[in-house]
C-alpha positions as CSV (number, residue, x, y, z in Angstrom):
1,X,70.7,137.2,99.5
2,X,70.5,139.9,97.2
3,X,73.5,139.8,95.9
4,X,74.0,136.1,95.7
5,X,76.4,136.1,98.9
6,X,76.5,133.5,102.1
7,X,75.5,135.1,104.8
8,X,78.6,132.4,107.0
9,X,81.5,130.7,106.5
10,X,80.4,127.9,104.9
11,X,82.1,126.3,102.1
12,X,80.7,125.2,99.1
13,X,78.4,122.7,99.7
14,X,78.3,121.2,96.4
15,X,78.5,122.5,92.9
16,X,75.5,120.7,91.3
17,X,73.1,119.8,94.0
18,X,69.5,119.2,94.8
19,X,67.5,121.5,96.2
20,X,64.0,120.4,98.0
21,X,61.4,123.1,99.0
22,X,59.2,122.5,101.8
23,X,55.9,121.9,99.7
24,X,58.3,119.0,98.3
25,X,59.4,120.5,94.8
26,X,62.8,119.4,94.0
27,X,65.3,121.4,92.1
28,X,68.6,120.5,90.5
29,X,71.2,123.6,91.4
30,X,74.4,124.4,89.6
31,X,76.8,127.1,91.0
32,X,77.2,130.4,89.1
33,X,80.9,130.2,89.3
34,X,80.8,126.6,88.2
35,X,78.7,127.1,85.3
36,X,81.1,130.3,84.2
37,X,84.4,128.1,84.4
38,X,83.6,125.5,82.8
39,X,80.8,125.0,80.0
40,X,82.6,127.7,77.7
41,X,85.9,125.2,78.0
42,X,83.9,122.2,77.5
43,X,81.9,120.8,74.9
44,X,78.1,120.1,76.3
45,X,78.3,116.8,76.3
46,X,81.2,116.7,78.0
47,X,80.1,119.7,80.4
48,X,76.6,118.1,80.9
49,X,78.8,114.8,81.6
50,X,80.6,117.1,84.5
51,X,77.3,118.6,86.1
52,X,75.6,114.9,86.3
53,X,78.9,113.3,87.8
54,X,79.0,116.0,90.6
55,X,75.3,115.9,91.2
56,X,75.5,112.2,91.3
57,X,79.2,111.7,93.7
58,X,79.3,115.8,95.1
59,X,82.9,115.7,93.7
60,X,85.1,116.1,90.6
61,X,88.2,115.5,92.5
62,X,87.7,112.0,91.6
63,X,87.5,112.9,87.7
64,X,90.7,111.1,86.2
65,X,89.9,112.8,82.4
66,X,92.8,115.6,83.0
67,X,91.2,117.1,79.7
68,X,88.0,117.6,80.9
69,X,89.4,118.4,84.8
70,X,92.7,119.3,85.5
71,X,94.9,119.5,88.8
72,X,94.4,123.1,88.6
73,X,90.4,123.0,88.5
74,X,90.1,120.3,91.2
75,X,92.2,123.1,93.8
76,X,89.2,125.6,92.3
77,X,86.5,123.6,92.9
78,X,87.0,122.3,96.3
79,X,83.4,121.7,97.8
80,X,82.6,121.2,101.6
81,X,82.2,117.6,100.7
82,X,86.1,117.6,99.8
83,X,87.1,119.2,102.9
84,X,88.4,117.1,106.0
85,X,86.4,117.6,109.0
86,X,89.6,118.6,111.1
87,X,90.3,121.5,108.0
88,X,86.2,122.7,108.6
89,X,86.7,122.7,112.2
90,X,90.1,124.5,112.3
91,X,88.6,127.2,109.9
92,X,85.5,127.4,112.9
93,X,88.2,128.1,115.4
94,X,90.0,130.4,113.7
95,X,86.5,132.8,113.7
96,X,85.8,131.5,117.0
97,X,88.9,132.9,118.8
98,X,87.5,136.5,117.6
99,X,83.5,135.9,118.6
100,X,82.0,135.6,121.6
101,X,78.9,134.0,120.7
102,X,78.5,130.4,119.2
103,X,79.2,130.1,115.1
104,X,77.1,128.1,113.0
105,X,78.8,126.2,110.9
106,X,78.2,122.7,109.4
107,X,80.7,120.0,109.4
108,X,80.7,117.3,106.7
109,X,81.2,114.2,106.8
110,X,81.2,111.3,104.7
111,X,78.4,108.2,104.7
112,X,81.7,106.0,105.7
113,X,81.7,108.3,109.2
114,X,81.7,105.8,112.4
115,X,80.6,106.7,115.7
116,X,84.3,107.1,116.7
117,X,85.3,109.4,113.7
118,X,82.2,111.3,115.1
119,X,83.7,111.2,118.6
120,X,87.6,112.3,117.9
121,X,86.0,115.4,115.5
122,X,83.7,116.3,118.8
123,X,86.6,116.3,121.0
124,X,89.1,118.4,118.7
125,X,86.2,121.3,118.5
126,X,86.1,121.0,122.6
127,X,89.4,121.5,122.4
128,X,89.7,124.1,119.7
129,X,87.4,126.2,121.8
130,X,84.1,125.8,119.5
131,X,81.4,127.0,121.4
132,X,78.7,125.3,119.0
133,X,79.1,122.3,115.9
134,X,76.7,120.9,113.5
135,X,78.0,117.5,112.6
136,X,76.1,116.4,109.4
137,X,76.8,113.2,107.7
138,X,75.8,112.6,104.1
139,X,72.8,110.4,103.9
140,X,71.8,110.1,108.2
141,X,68.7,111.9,107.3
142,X,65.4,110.9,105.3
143,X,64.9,114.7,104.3
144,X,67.0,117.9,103.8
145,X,66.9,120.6,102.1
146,X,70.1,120.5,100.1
147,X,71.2,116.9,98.6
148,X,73.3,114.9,96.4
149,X,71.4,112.4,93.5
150,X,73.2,109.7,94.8
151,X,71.1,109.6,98.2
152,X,67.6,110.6,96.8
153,X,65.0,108.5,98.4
């Protein structure tokens, strides 16, 4: 915590995000490595444009403005949001194969996630040998500690 590290092999969850402490104060985050990349190359408007856009969706890979975010930044700035549950769960194996205990690990999944999509990810950590899995999809929950604008009650 010290020195600003995760303690798991979490990605990203989001670059800008909401933060809400137990005695209910919210907080709006922005990630330190976000914040060095990009508001010395942008304008801030347009870099206080970026940080409400990805508080708001949890993305830029979705920003079409190639000045503002280029192919090049949307590989950077990947977020566990952006990341296919079959690539979060095939990164938990990969640990898993070396541990004997359970990992804990989230997997992401979008609002849009159905029971079945649910079911098949379930199945293909069974069979990747995951001894544990979190599956956490955006917006099934009233309260949580780390959020997107978009779903604030």
């Amino acid at each position: 915590i010290l020195a600003g590290c995760s303690a798991g092999i979490e990605p990203v969850f989001s670059w800008v995000y909401r933060r809400t402490q137990t005695v209910g104060r919210e907080f709006m985050l922005v990630h330190p490595f976000f914040k060095a990349y990009f508001k010395p190359k942008l304008s801030e408007a347009d870099y206080e444009w970026l940080l409400e856009h990805v508080y708001k969706y949890g993305t830029l890979q979705d920003v079409e403005n190639s000045e503002l975010v280029s192919e090049e930044d949307k590989q950077l700035f990947r977020s566990a949001l952006d990341i296919d549950w079959k690539a979060h769960i095939d990164m938990q194996a990969s640990f898993q194969r070396h541990c004997h205990a359970g990992i804990s690990k989230t997997i992401n999944m979008p609002a849009s996630a159905r029971k079945e999509d649910i079911k098949q990810a379930l199945v293909y950590a069974w069979k990747q040998g995951l001894k544990g899995l979190t599956i956490y999809r955006t917006g099934s929950r009233q309260h949580v500690v780390l959020s997107l604008q978009k779903f604030k009650n």
